[in-house]
C-alpha positions as CSV (number, residue, x, y, z in Angstrom):
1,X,0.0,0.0,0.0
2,X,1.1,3.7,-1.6
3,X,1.7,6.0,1.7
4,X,-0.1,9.4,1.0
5,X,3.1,11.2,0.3
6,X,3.8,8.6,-2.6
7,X,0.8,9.1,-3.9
8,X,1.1,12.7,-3.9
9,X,4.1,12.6,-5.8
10,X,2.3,10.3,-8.4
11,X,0.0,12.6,-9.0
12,X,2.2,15.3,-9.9
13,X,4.1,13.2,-11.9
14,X,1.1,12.3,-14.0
15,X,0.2,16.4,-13.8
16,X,3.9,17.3,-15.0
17,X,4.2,15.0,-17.9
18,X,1.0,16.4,-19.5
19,X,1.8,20.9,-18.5
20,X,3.4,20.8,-21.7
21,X,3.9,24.7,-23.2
22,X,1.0,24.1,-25.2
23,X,-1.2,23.8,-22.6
24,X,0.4,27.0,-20.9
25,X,-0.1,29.0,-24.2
26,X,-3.4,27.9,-25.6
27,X,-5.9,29.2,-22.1
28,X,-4.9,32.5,-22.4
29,X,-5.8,32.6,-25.9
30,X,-9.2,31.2,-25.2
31,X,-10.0,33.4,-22.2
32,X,-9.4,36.4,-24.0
33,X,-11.5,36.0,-27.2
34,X,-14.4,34.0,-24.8
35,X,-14.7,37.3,-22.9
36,X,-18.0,37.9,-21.0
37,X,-18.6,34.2,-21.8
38,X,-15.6,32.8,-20.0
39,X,-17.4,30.0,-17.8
40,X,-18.9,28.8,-20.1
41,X,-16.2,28.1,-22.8
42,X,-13.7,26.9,-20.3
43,X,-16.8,24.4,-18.6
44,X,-16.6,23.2,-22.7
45,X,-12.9,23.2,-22.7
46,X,-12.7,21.7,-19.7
47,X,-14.8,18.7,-20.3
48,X,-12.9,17.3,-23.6
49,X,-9.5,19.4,-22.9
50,X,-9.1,17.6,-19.0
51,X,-12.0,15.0,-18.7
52,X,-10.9,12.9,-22.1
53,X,-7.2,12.7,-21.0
54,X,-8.1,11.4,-17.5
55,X,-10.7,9.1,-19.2
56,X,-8.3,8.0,-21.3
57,X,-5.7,7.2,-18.0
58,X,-9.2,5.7,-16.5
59,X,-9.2,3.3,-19.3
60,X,-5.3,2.3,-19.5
61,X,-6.3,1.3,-15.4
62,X,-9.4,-0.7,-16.4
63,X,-7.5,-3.0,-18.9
64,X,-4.6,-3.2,-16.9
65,X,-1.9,-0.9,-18.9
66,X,-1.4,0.9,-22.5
67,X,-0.5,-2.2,-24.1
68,X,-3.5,-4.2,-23.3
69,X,-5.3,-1.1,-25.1
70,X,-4.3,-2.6,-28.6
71,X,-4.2,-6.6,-27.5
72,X,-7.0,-7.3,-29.9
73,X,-5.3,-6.1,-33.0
74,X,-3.4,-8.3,-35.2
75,X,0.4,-7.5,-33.7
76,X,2.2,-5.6,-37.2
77,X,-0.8,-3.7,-36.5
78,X,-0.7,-2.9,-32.9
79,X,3.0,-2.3,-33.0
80,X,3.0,-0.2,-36.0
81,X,0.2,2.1,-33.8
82,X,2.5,2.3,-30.9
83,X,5.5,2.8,-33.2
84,X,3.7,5.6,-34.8
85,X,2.8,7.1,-31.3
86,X,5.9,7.3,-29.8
87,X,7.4,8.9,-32.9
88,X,4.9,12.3,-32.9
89,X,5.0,12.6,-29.3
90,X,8.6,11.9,-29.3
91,X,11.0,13.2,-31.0
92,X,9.2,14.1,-34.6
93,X,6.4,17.0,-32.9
94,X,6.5,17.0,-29.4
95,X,9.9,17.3,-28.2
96,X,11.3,19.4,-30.5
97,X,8.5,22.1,-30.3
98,X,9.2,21.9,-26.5
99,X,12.8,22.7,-27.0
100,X,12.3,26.0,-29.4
101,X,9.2,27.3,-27.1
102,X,10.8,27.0,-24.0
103,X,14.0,28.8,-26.0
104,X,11.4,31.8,-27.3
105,X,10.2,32.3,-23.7
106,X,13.5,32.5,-21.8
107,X,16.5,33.3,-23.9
108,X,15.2,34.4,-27.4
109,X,13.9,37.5,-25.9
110,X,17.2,38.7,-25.1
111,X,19.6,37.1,-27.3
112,X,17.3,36.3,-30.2
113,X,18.5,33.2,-31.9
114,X,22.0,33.1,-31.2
115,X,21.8,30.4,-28.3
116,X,19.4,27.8,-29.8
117,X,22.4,25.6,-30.1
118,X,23.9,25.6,-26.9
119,X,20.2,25.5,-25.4
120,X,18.8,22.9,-27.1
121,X,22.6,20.5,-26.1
122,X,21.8,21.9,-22.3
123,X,18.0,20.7,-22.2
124,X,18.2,17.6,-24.4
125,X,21.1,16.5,-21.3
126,X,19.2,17.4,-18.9
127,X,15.9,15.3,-20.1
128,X,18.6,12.3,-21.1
129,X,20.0,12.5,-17.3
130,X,16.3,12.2,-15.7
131,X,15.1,10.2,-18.4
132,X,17.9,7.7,-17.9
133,X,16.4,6.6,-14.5
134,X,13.2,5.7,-15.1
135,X,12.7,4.0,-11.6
136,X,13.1,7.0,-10.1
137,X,10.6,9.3,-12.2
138,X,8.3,9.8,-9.3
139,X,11.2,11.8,-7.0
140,X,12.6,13.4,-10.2
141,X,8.9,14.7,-11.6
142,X,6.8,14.3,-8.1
143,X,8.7,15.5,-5.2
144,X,11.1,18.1,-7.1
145,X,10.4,19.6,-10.6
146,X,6.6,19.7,-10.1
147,X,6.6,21.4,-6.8
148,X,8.3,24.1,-8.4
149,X,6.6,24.5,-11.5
150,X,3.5,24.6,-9.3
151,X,4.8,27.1,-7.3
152,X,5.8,29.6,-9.8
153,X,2.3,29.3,-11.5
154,X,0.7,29.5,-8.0
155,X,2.0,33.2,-8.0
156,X,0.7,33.8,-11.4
157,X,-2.7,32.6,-10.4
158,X,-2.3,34.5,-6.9
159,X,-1.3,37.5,-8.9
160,X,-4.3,37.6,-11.6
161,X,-7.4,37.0,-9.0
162,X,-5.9,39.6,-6.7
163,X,-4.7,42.2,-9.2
164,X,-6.4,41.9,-12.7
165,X,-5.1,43.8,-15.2
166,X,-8.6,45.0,-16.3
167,X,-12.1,43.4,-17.2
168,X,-13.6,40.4,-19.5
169,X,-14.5,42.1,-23.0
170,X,-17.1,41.3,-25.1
171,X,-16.6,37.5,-26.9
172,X,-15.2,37.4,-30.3
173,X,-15.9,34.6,-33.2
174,X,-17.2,31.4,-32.3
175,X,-17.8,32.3,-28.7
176,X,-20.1,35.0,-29.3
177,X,-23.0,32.6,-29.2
178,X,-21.9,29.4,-29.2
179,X,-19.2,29.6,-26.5
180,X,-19.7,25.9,-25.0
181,X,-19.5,24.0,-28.0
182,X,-16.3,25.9,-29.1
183,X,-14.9,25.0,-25.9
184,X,-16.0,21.5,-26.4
185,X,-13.7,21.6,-29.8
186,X,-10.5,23.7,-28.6
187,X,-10.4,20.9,-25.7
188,X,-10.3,18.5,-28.1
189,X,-8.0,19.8,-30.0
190,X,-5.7,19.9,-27.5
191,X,-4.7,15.9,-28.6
192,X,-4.0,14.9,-25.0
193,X,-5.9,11.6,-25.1
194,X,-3.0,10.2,-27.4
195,X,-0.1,11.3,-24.8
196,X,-2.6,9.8,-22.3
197,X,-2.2,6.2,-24.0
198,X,1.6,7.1,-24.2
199,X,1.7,8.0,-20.4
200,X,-0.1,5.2,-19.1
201,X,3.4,3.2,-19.9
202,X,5.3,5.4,-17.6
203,X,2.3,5.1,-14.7
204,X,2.2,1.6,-14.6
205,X,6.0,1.6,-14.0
206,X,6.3,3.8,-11.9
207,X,3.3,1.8,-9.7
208,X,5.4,-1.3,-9.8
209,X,8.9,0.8,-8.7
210,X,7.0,1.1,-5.8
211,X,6.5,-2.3,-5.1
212,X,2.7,-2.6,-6.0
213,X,2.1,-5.7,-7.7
214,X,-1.7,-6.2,-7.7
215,X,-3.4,-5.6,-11.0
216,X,-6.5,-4.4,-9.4
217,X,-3.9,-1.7,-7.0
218,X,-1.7,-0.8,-9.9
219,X,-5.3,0.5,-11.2
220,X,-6.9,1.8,-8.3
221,X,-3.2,4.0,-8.0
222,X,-3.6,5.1,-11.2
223,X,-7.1,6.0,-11.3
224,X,-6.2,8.3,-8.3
225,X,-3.3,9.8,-10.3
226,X,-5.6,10.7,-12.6
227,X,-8.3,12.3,-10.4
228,X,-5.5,14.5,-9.1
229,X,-4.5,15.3,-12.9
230,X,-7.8,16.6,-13.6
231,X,-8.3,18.9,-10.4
232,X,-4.5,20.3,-11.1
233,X,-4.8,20.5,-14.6
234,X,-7.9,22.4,-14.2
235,X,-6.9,24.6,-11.5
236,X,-4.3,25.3,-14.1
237,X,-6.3,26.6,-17.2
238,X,-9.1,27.8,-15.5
239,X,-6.1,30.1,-14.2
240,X,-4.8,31.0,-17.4
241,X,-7.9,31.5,-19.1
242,X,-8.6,34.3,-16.4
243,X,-5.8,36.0,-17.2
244,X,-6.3,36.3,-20.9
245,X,-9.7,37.0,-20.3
246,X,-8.5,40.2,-17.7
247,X,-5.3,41.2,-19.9
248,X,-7.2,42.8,-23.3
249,X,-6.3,46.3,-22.1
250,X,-2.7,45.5,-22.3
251,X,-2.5,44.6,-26.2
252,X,-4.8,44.9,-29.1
253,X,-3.2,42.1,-31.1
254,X,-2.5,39.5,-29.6
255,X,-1.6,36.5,-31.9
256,X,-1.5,33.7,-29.1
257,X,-1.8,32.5,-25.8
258,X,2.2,33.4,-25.5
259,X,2.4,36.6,-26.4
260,X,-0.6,37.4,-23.6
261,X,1.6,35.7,-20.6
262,X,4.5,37.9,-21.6
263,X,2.8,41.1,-21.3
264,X,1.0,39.9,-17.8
265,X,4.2,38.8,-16.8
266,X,5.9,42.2,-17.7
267,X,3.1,44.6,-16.4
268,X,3.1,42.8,-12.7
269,X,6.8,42.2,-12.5
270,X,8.9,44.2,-14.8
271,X,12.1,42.4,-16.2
272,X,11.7,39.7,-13.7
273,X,8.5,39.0,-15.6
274,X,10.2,37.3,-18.5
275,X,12.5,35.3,-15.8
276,X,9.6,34.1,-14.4
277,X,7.7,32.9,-17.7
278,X,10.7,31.4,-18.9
279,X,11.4,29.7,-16.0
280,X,8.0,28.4,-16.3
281,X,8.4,27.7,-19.7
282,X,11.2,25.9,-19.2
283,X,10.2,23.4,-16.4
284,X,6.7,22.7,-18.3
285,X,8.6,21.9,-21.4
286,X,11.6,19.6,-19.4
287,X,8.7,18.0,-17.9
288,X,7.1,17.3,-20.8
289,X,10.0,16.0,-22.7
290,X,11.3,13.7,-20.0
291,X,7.5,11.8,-19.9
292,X,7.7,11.3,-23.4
293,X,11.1,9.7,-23.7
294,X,10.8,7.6,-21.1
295,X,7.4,6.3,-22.5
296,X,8.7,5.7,-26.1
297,X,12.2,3.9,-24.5
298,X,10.1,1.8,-22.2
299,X,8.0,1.0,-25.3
300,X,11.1,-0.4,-27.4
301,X,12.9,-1.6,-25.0
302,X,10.1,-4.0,-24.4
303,X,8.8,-4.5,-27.8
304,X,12.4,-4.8,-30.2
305,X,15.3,-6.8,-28.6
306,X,18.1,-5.4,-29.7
307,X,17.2,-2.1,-28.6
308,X,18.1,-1.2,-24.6
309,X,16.7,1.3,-23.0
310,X,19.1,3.7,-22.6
311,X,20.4,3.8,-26.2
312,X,16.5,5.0,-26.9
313,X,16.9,7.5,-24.7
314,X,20.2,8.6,-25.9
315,X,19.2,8.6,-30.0
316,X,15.7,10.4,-28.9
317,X,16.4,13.0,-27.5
318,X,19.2,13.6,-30.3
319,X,17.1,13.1,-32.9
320,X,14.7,15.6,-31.2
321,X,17.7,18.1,-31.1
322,X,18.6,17.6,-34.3
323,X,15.2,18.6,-35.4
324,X,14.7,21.6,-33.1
325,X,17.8,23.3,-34.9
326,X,17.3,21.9,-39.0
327,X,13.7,22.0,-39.9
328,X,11.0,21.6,-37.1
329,X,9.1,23.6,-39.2
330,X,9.0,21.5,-42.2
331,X,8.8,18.4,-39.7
332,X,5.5,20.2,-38.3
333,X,3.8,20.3,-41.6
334,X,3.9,16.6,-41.9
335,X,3.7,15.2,-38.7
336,X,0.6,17.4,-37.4
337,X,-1.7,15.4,-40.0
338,X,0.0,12.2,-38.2
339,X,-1.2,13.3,-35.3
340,X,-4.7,14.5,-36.0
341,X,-5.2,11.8,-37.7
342,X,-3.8,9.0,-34.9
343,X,-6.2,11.0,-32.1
344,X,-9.1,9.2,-33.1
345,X,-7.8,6.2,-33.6
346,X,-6.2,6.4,-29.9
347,X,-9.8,7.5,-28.4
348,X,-12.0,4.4,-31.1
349,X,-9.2,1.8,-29.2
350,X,-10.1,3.5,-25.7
351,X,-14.1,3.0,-26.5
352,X,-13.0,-1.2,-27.6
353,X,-10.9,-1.3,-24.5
354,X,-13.9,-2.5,-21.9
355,X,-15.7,-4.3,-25.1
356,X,-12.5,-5.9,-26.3
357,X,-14.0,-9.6,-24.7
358,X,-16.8,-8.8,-26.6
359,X,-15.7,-7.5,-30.2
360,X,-13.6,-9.7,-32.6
361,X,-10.5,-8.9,-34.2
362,X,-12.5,-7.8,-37.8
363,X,-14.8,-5.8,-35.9
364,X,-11.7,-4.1,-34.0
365,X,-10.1,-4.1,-37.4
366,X,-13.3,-2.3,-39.1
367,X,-13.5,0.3,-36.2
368,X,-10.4,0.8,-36.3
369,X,-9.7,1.9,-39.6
370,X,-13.0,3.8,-39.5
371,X,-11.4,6.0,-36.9
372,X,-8.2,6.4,-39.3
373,X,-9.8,7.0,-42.3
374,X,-12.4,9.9,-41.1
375,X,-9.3,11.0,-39.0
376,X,-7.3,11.9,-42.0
377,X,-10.3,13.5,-43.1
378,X,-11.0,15.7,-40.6
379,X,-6.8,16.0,-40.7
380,X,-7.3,17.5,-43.9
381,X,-10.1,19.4,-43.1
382,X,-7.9,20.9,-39.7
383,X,-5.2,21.9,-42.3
384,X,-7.5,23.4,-44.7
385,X,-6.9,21.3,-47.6
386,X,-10.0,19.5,-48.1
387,X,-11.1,20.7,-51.5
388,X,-14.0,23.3,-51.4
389,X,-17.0,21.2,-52.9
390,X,-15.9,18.0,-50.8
391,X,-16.0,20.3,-47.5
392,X,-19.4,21.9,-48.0
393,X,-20.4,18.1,-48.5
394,X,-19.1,16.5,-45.7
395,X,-20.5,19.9,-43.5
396,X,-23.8,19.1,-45.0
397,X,-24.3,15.1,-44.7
398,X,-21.4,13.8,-42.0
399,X,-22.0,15.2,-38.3
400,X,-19.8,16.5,-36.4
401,X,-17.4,17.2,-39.4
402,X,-17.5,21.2,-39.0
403,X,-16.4,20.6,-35.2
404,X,-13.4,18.4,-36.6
405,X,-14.9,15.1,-35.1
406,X,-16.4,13.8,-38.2
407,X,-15.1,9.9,-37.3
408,X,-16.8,9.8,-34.3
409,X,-20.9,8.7,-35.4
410,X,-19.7,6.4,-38.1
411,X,-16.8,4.6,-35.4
412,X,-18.9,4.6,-32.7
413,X,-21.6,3.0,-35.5
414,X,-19.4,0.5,-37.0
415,X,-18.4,-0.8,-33.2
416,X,-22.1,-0.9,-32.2
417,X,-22.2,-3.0,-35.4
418,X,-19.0,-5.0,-34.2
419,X,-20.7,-5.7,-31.1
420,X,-23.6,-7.0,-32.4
421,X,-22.4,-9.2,-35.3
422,X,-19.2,-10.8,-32.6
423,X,-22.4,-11.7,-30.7
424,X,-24.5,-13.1,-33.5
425,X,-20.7,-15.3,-34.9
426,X,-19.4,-16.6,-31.6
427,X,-22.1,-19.1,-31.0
428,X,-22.0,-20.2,-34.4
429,X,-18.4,-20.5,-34.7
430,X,-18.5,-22.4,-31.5
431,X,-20.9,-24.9,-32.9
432,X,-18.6,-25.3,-35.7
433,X,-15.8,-26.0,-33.9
């Protein structure tokens, strides 16, 4: 049995791995253009943007770990999912963009680009060193970086509901009138689900570091971790979103969630400001960086022989440097369709997951590749490439399409139907045999 401190600390492991500089940039944004209707955009936001990702987690506990999440594929297939996984949230999207935003918001405001280099070699070290000891994750994310990132936006938050800069301003776009169900779409777009399905490799280790054994424990644990996810995470952008919603007197332009912290940060505290968001910046993007690699190495370590641990690690976070400093910009252009795309597929295998007893392999098989191929539709559709006649189409006759979840009536159909015709087979096939 976990002591409370231990459990503690597995929470804000969990919390840490997902505070990514994406989800420090993208509530500010929100808060400001939802305005006068800020509760209830973020209650929208909120509900896919937190509650998916901790479903997600709730599922990887209920089937006993990540991997169990794609037993009832063929296993090319299965491993060629995770393969794909780990490579986005690794070191072809995730990483890399974690290195050159947590560069913008600490040194690249006073030395411009010069030091991407030498920054990038100094954080990819530092993630290799943590990452390296996966067996103590829970000290290194729980008990030490964590507490301080929490800290530091525990003054931020302190500062905004004390001292807002000014008042929520009318809503713009979207959340003039339809404020909830635009929150329902920026929370999913946030893509968390798929790092929860990543994450839950790291969890379960971490559980059994700690000498838990027990299936039925190892999930109880983790269900806990992710309860305390959601309240933190929540805490977090409910924060965030206040202070974009409060901070429209100090810009008229704001292009992002980013450039909003910076003036908050500079109109409470000066020079110091800019420390402080890129200190911030900086720990949420470490955090980040370490979770992934440590998921994708424990993921090949286990799955391809030849490969150890810590050479994963090692060629990772290389790779992820290399990418930061040559073309993470061209990189982005392909691998964001890899990921909008692999989103639904993560969230179709985390309906199966408790029906997976039920379902067989061509039904998982058909929603499956349901999920993928309306995925890369509503990829293209993201992008703004889906040709003009096809679009007003698809707006017209598939639902859900103009809130980019057009796979989700015809995957959640298509397992319904799986359900149903496994049902009808088994006894049949029994009989048979």
């Amino acid at each position: 049995m976990l002591s409370a401190r231990n459990i503690a600390a597995l929470g804000f492991m969990t919390f840490a791995m997902y505070l990514g500089a994406g989800n420090l940039i993208f509530p500010p944004f929100l808060g400001l253009q939802a305005g006068e209707h800020f509760a209830s955009g973020m209650a929208g936001f909120l509900l896919t943007g937190v509650g998916l990702p901790a479903l997600a987690l709730v599922m990887v506990a209920l089937v006993n770990g990540s991997d169990n999440l794609t037993a009832a594929l063929p296993k090319p297939v299965a491993t060629g999912f995770w393969v794909m996984v780990f490579i986005v949230i690794g070191p072809a999207f995730v990483i890399p963009r974690a290195i050159t935003v947590a560069y913008q918001f600490s040194f690249a405001p006073f030395v411009g680009e010069a030091a991407l280099l030498p920054f990038t070699v100094v954080f990819c070290l530092a993630a290799i060193v943590f990452a390296l000891y996966p067996g103590k994750l829970v000290d290194t994310l729980g008990k030490w970086l964590t507490p301080m990132l929490v800290v530091i936006l525990s003054v931020l938050a302190a500062t905004a509901f004390m001292s807002p800069v000014g008042e929520a301003l009318a809503a713009v776009g979207p959340y003039q009138d339809k404020a909830f169900a635009e929150g329902l779409t920026q929370g999913y777009m946030t893509m968390d689900a798929l790092g929860s399905i990543g994450f839950g490799w790291i969890i379960f280790r971490a559980i059994r570091e700690m000498g838990v054994e027990c299936p039925k424990a190892t999930a109880k644990y983790t269900l806990m971790a992710a309860v305390m996810y959601a309240v933190a995470m929540a805490l977090v952008y409910l924060s965030l979103a206040y202070i974009g919603a409060t901070s429209a007197s100090l810009g008229s332009a704001f292009g992002n969630g980013g450039e909003i912290l910076t003036a908050f940060t500079l109109a409470h505290f000066g020079t110091f400001g800019s420390v402080l968001l890129g200190a911030v910046m900086i720990l949420a993007c470490l955090t980040t960086a370490i979770g992934v690699t440590t998921a994708g190495s424990e993921f090949y370590s286990r799955t391809f022989q030849p490969v150890t641990y810590s050479r994963s690690v090692w060629v990772t976070m290389m790779v992820a440097g290399l990418v930061a400093n040559l073309g993470l910009e061209q990189l982005l252009a392909i691998t964001l369709p890899v990921v909008v795309a692999l989103h639904p597929v993560a969230i179709a295998l985390l309906v199966i997951a408790p029906l997976r007893r039920r379902l067989a392999t061509p039904a998982v098989m058909a929603a499956v590749m349901t999920a993928l191929a309306l995925g890369s539709i509503d990829a293209l559709h993201i992008l703004g490439k889906m040709p003009a006649g096809i679009d007003s189409w698809l707006a017209q006759y598939l639902p859900l399409y103009s809130d980019y979840a057009g796979w989700v009536v015809p995957s959640l159909v298509v397992i319904a139907i799986g359900v149903v015709v496994s049902r009808a087979t088994r006894p049949m096939l029994a009989v048979q045999s």
